[in-house]
C-alpha positions in Angstrom: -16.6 -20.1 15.9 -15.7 -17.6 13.3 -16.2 -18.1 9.6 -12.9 -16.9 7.3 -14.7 -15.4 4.3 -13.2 -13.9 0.9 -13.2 -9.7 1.3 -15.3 -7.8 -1.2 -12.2 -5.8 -2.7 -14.1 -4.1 -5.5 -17.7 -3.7 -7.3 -16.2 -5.3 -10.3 -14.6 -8.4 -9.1 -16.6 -11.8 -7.9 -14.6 -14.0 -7.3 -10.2 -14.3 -6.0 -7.5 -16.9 -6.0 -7.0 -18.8 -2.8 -3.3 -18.6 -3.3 -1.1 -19.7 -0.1 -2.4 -20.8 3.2 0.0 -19.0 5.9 -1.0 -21.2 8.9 -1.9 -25.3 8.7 -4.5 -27.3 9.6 -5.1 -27.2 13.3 -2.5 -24.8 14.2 -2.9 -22.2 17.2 -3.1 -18.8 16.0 -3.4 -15.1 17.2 -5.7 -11.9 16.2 -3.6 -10.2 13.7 -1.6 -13.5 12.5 -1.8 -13.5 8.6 -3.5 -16.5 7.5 -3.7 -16.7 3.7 -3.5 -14.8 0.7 -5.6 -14.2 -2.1 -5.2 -13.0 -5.7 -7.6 -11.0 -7.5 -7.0 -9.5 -11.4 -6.1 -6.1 -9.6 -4.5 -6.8 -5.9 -2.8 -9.5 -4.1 -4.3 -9.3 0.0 -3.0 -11.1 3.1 -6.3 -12.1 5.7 -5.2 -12.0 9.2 -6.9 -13.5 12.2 -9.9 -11.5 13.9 -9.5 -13.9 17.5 -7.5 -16.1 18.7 -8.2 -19.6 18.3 -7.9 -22.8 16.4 -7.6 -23.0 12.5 -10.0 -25.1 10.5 -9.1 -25.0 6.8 -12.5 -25.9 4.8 -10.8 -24.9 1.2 -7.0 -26.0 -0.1 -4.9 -23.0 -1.4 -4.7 -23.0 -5.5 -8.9 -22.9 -6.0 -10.3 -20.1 -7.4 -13.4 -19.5 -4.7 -16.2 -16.3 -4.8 -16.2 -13.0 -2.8 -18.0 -14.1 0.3 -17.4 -18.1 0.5 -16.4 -19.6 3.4 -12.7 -20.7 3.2 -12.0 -21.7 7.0 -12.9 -21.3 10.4 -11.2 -20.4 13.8 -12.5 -22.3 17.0 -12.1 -19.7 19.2 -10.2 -20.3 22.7 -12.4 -19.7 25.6 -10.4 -17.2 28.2 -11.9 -18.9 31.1 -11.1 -22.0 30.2 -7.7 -21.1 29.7 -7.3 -19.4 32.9 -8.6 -22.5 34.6 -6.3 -24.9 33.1 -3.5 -22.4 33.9 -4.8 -23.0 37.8 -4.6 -26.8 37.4 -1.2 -26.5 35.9 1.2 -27.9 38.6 3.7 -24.8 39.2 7.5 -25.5 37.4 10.6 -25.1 39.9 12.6 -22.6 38.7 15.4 -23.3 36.2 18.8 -23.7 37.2 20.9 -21.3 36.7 23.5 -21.9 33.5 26.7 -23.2 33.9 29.7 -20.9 33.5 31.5 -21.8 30.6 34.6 -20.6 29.4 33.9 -18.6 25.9 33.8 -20.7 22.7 37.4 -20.1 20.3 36.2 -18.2 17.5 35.7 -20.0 14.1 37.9 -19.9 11.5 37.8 -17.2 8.2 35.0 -18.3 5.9 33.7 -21.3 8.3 30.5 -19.1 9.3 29.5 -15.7 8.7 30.2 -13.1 11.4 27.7 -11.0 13.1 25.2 -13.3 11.6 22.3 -13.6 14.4 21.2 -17.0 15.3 17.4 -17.2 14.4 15.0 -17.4 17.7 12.1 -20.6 16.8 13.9 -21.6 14.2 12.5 -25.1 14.6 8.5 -23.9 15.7 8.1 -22.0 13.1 9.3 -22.5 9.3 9.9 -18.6 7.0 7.6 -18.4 4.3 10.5 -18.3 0.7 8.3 -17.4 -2.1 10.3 -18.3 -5.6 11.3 -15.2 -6.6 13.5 -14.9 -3.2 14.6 -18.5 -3.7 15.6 -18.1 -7.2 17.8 -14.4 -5.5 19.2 -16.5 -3.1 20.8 -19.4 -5.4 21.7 -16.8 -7.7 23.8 -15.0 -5.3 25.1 -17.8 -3.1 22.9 -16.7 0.1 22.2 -19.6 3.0 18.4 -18.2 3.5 18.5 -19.9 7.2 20.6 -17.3 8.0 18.5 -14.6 6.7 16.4 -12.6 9.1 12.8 -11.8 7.6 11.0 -8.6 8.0 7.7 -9.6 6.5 4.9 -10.0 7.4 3.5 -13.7 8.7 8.0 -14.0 9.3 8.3 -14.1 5.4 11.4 -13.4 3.6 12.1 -10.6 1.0 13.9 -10.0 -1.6 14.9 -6.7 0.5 16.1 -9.2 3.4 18.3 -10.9 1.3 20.1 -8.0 -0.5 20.3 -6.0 3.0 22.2 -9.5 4.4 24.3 -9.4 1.2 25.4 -5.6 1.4 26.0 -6.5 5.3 28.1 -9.4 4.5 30.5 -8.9 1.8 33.0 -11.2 1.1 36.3 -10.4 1.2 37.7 -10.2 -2.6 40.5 -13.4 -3.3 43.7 -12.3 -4.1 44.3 -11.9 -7.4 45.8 -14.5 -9.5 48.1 -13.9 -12.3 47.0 -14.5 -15.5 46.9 -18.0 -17.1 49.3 -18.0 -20.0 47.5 -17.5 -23.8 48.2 -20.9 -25.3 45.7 -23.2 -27.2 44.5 -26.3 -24.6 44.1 -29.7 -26.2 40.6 -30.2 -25.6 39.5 -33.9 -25.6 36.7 -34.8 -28.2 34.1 -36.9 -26.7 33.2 -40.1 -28.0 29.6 -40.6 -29.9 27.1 -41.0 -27.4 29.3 -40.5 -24.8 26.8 -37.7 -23.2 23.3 -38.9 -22.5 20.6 -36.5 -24.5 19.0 -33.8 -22.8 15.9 -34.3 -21.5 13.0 -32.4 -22.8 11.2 -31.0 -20.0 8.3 -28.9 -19.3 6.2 -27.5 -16.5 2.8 -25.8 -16.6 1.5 -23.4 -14.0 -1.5 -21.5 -14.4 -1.8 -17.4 -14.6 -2.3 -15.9 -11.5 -5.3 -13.6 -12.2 -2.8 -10.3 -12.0 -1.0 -12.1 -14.9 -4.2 -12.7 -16.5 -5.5 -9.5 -16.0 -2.2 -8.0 -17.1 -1.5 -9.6 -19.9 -5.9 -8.8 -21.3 -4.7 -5.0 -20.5 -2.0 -4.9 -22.8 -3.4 -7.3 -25.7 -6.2 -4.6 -25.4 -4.0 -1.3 -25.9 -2.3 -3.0 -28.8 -5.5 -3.8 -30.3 -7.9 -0.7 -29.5 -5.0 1.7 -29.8 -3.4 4.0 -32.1 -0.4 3.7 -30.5 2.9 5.6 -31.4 6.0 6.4 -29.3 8.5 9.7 -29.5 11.5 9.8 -27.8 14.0 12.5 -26.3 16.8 13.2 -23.8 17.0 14.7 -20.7 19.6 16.1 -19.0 19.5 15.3 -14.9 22.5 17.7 -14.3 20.7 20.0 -12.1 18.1 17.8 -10.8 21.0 15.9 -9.3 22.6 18.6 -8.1 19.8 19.9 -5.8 19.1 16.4 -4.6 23.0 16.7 -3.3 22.6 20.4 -2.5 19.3 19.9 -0.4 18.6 15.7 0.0 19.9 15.7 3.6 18.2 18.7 4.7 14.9 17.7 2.7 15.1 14.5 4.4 16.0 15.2 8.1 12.6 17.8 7.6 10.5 15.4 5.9 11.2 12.2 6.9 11.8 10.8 3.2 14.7 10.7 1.2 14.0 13.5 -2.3 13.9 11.0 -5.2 14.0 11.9 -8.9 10.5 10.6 -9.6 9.1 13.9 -8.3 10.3 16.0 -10.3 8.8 14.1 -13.2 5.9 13.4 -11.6 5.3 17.3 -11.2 7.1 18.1 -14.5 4.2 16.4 -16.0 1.3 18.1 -14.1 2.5 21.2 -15.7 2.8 19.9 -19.3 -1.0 18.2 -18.9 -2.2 21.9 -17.8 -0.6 23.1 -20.8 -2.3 20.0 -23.0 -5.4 18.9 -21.6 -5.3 16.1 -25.1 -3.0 14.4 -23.2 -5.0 14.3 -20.1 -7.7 13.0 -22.1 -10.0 10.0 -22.8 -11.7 8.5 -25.9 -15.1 7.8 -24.7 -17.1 6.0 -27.5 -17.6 9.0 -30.0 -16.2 11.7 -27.5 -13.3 13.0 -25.9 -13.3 13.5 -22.2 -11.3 15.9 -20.7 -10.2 15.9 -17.2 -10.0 19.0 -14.6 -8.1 17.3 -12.3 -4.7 15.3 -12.3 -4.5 11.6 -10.8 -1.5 10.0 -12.0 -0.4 6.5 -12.1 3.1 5.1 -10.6 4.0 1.8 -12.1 5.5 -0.1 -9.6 7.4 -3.5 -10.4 5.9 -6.0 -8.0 6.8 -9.8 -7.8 3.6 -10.6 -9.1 3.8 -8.5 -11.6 3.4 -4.8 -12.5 0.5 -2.5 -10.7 -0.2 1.4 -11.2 -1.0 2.9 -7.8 -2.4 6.4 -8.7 -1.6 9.5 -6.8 -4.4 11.8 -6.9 -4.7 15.1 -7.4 -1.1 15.6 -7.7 -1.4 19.0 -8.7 -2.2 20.1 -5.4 1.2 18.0 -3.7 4.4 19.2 -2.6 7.6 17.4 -3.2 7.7 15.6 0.3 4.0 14.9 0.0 4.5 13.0 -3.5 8.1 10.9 -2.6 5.7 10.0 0.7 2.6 9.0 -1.6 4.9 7.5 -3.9 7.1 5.2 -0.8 3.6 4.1 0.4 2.2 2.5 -2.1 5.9 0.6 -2.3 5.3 -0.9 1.1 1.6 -1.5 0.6 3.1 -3.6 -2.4 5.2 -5.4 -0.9 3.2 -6.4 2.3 -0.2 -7.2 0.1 -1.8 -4.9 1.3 -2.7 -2.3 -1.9 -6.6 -1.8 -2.0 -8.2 -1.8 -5.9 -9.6 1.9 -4.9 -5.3 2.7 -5.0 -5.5 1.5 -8.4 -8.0 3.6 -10.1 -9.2 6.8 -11.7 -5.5 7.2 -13.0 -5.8 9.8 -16.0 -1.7 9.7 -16.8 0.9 6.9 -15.7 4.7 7.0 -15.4 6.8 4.2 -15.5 10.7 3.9 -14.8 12.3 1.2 -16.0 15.7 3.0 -15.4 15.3 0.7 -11.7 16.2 -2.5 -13.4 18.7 -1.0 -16.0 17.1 -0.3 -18.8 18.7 2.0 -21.4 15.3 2.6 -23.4 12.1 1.1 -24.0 8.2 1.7 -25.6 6.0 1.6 -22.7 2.7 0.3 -23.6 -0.6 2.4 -22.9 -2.7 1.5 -19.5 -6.5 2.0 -21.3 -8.1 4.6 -21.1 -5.7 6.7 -20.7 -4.3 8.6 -24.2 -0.6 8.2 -23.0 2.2 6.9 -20.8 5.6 8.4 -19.9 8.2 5.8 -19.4 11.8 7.1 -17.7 15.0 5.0 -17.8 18.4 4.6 -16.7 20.3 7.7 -16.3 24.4 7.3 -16.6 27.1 9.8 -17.9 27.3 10.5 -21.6 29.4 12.5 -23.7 27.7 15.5 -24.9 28.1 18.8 -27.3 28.0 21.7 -25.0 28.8 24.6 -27.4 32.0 24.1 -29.3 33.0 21.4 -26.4 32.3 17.8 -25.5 31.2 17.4 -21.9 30.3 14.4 -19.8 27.0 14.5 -18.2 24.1 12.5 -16.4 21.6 11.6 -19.5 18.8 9.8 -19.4 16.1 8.8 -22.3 12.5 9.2 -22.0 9.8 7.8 -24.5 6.1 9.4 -24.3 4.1 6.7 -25.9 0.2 7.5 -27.2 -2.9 7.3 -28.7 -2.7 8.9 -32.1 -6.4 8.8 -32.2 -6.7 11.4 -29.9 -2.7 13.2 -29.8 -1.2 14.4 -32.8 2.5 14.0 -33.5 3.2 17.8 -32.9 0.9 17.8 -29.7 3.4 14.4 -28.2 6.5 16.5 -29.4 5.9 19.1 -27.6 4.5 17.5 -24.7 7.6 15.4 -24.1 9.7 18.8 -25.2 7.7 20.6 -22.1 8.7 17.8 -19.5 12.9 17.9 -20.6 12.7 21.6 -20.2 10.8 21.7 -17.6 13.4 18.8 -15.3 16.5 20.1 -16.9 15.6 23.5 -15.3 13.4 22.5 -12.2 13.9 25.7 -10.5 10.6 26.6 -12.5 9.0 23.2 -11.5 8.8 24.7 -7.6 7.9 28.2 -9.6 5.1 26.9 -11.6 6.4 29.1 -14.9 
């Protein structure tokens, strides 16, 4: 019999939430089938099976248990004994061969959707849907039965569902000509013809992420100075040596040349050139850092984590989209590690990936300052004595005035627009 304990996943934490239970009561499982998942105030992890066996669940998902309790057991499945009952087993005639039918007529136009595989075990064995990908999949109209999961333990991701959508678009309706503009007599209802809404509520506790989240930024608002300048950068020449050199980069590397990069290296330069920035506050002193670990915020469905990239001075372009794609998976398979989180000295954040135009990101303690990136779309521009349409994009460098001066953050964020709206000197280092 094995014993399914809580990991140690850090020095600092003692205790996880027992969040989902995978596999039921009783049910068969196999070494490497995930089991449950757990939440800590850093990292969401998904257990797996070490043997094959029988599960015994001693604690329901929802409690918060300590690092090291017992949560369940597996009752392992002696080989022998399965060999021998195999022996015992009377042998099964071979099944007859199917009949030949003639093919099926196809179904009619919008009565099923083509090239749509049928799902094998359907019945046996259930996809996990967390909310988030239920709440995508009424919003966009999908049938998630016919949705084939890629995650792990057979779950279903968000990525599932948009790949099924961009595999399966509808064919647009023909278009119909335009109702005539004329006022509609619009019956008034009767008093009390409606019955009032119903004042409902529901109550669900804080994952400890969300906790932990939300103590982390209550904490920079409080404990910080914090201010926020602002610029624009022009992505004209970033984007064209991503079409230039983004197939040959890829077929070479193996990963596709993002934009992130060049920031991400953009602001290695500009902390040489301003250790402040690459500072901490330290009770009464500042501590300044020789080396350059910076954070990636990375939207994740149970909120926002900052896997750091370390020592990103000393990475190539391939080596940081790579670091960078990674962490991405790791996120979305539960399977980031607190040491990924930690030692960060400078964090970037792009909330350009969900649309934003531009925002004040909010300091991730210790560290003196965030960069936040955002959506990039065509502008009009003065180019001289001329208006010209190019790809802009805002950036905001928010900090700790305590430590960075006004001119100091100026210049910083002046250093990184140079710097990407001429990265040939990025890959030059002047």
């Amino acid at each position: 019999m094995i014993d399914l304990k809580i990991p140690e996943v850090g020095e600092s934490i003692q205790e996880a939430l027992l969040a989902q239970w995978l596999k039921k009561d009783g049910e068969t499982v196999r070494k490497d089938d995930v089991l449950f998942v757990i939440e800590t105030d850093k990292v969401t992890l998904e257990i797996a099976a070490t043997a094959d066996g029988v599960l015994k669940i001693l604690v329901p998902e929802g409690r918060t248990v300590r690092v090291g309790a017992v949560v369940g057991r597996i009752e392992e499945t002696v080989p022998e004994k399965r060999a021998e009952e195999a022996k015992k087993a009377p042998e099964s005639p071979a099944p007859p061969l199917p009949e030949q039918r003639p093919p099926e007529p196809s179904p009619p136009p919008g009565a099923a959707v083509p090239g749509v595989p049928a799902a094998e075990g359907a019945a046996a064995s259930k996809p996990v849907i967390s909310s988030a990908v239920r709440a995508l999949a009424e919003e966009k109209g999908v049938d998630l039965s016919v949705v084939t999961p890629t995650g792990p333990g057979g779950r279903i991701t968000e990525g599932d569902v948009l790949l099924f959508l961009e595999q399966h678009v509808p064919e647009k309706p023909a278009e119909r000509a335009p109702e005539p503009e004329y006022p509609r007599a619009v019956p008034v209802p009767e008093k009390g013809a409606y019955p009032a809404a119903g004042e409902k509520t529901i109550r669900k506790p804080m994952s400890p992420i969300r906790q932990r989240i939300a103590a982390r930024l209550l904490e920079a608002r409080q404990s910080t100075a914090m201010l926020t300048t602002f610029n624009e950068i022009d992505m004209t020449r970033v984007q064209a040596l991503r079409r230039q050199f983004g197939e040959e980069f890829r077929q070479k590397y193996g990963i596709r040349l993002g934009i992130m990069s060049f920031f991400l290296k953009a602001a290695v330069t500009a902390l040489k050139e301003m250790p402040v920035v690459n500072a901490f506050i330290e009770g009464n002193e500042i501590v300044y850092h020789n080396y350059y670990h910076i954070g990636v915020a990375i939207g994740a469905e149970r909120g926002l984590v900052v896997p750091v990239v370390r020592n990103a001075d000393m990475l190539g372009f391939a080596a940081i989209e790579r670091a960078i794609a990674d962490f991405a998976k790791k996120v979305e398979e539960n399977r980031l590690a607190v040491s990924d989180l930690e030692g960060g000295t400078f964090t970037i954040t792009n909330g350009g990936v969900f649309g934003s135009l531009l925002s004040t990101p909010i300091l991730n303690p210790p560290q003196s300052a965030i960069l936040g990136m955002h959506k990039m779309e065509d502008r009009p521009v003065a180019e001289g004595a001329q208006v010209v349409i190019r790809p802009m994009m805002y950036v905001a460098l928010s900090y700790d005035h305590r430590i960075i001066d006004g001119r100091e953050a100026v210049t910083f964020l002046r250093r990184i627009k140079h710097l990407v709206e001429n990265p040939e000197r990025i890959m030059i280092e002047i």
